[in-house]
N, C-alpha and C positions, 0 to 999 in steps of 0.2 A: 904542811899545814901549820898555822900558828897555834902556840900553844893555850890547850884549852882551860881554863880553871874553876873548878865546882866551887861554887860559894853557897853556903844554907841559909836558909830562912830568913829573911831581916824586914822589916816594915820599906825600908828605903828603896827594896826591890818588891815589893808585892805589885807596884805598876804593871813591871814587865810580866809578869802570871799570865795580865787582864791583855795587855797587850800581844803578847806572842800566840795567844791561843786563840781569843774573839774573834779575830779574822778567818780564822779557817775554819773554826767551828760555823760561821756565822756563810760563810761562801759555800761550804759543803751540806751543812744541813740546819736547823733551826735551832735559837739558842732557848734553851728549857729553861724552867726557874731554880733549877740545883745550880745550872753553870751560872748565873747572873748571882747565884750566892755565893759562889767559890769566889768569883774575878771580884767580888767586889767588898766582902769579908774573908777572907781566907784564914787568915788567925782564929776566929770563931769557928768557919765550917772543916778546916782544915789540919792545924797545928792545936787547938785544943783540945780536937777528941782523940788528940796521940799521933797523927798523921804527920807528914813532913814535904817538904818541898824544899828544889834544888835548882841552881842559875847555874846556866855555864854562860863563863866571860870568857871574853878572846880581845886581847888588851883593854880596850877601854869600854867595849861594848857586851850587854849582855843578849847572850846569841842563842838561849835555847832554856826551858827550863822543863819540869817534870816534877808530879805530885803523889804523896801515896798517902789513900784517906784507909783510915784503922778501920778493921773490918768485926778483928776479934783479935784477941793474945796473938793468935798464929800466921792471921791470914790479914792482907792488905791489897788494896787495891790500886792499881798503878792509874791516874792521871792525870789527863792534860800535860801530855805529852808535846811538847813543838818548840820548832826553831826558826830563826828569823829567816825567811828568806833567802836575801843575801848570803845565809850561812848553809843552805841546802846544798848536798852532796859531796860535804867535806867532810862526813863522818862524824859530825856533832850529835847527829840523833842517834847515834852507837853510843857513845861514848856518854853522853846523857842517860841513856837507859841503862848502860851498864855500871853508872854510878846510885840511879835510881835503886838498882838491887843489890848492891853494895848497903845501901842506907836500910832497906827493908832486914837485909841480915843483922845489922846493927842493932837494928830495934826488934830483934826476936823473932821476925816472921819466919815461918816455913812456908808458906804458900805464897804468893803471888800473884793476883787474878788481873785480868783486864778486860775491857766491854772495849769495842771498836769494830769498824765497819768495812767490810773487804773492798771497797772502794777506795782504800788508806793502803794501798799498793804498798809505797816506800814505807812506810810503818809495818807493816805486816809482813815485810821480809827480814827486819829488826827481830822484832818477836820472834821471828822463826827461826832466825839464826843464834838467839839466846836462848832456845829450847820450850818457849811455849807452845803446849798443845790445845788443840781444839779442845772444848770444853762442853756442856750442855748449857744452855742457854735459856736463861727463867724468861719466864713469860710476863713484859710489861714494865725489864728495870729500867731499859733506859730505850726511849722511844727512836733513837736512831740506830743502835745499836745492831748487828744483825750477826755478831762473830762475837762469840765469850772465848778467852784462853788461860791458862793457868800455868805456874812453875812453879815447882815443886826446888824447894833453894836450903 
């Protein structure tokens, strides 16, 4: 595999956010008005309430990114998770998430929560191989959502 490299935050990538994830958000289930503010301010919804977001490039292209909106001091939330395509099943979306919880340590959190849908196969064997457990599931956070899980980090 080529080698992968995490790049943080920058306005120059905020495209790719809107574009690596709208697609599949938008082919699997409906795009809500929180996801049309993330892809389309992210700075605002995302990086200013403390949260962070990460590109992974593979030479000249960026091939997968991951977000984590501030929940509290402790606890963050992991989203919008996704990788291009072309880049699926090379281990991008490991390596994404495991830089994802890298970044959450960084910035203090001890928990780690995520909302996601058991229809997310290849995503839900990630999580499960990074130690997230099922979780209880609130009523009404996020309308596609049907699987909460958490890490304890």
């Amino acid at each position: 595999m080529n080698h992968i490299e995490i790049l943080p935050y920058s306005p120059e990538y905020s495209r790719f956010f809107k574009s690596i994830n709208q697609p599949w958000v938008e082919e699997l289930f409906a795009l809500e008005a929180f996801d049309q503010a993330q892809f389309d301010y992210p700075e605002e919804t995302i990086i200013q309430p403390g949260g962070a977001i990460i590109f992974a490039k593979i030479g000249e292209e960026i091939v997968g990114t991951a977000g984590l909106h501030k929940v509290s001091d402790e606890v963050y939330e992991l989203i919008k998770m996704g990788v291009v395509a072309e880049a699926k099943g090379k281990g991008v979306g490991m390596f994404v998430a495991k830089e994802i919880l890298q970044k959450a340590r960084e910035m203090g959190a001890k928990k780690v929560i995520l909302y996601t849908h058991t229809k997310l196969a290849p995503a839900l064997r990630i999580y499960e191989k990074l130690g997230f457990k099922e979780a209880e599931l609130e009523e009404g956070k996020y309308c596609r959502c049907d699987l909460k899980m958490e890490l304890d980090i």
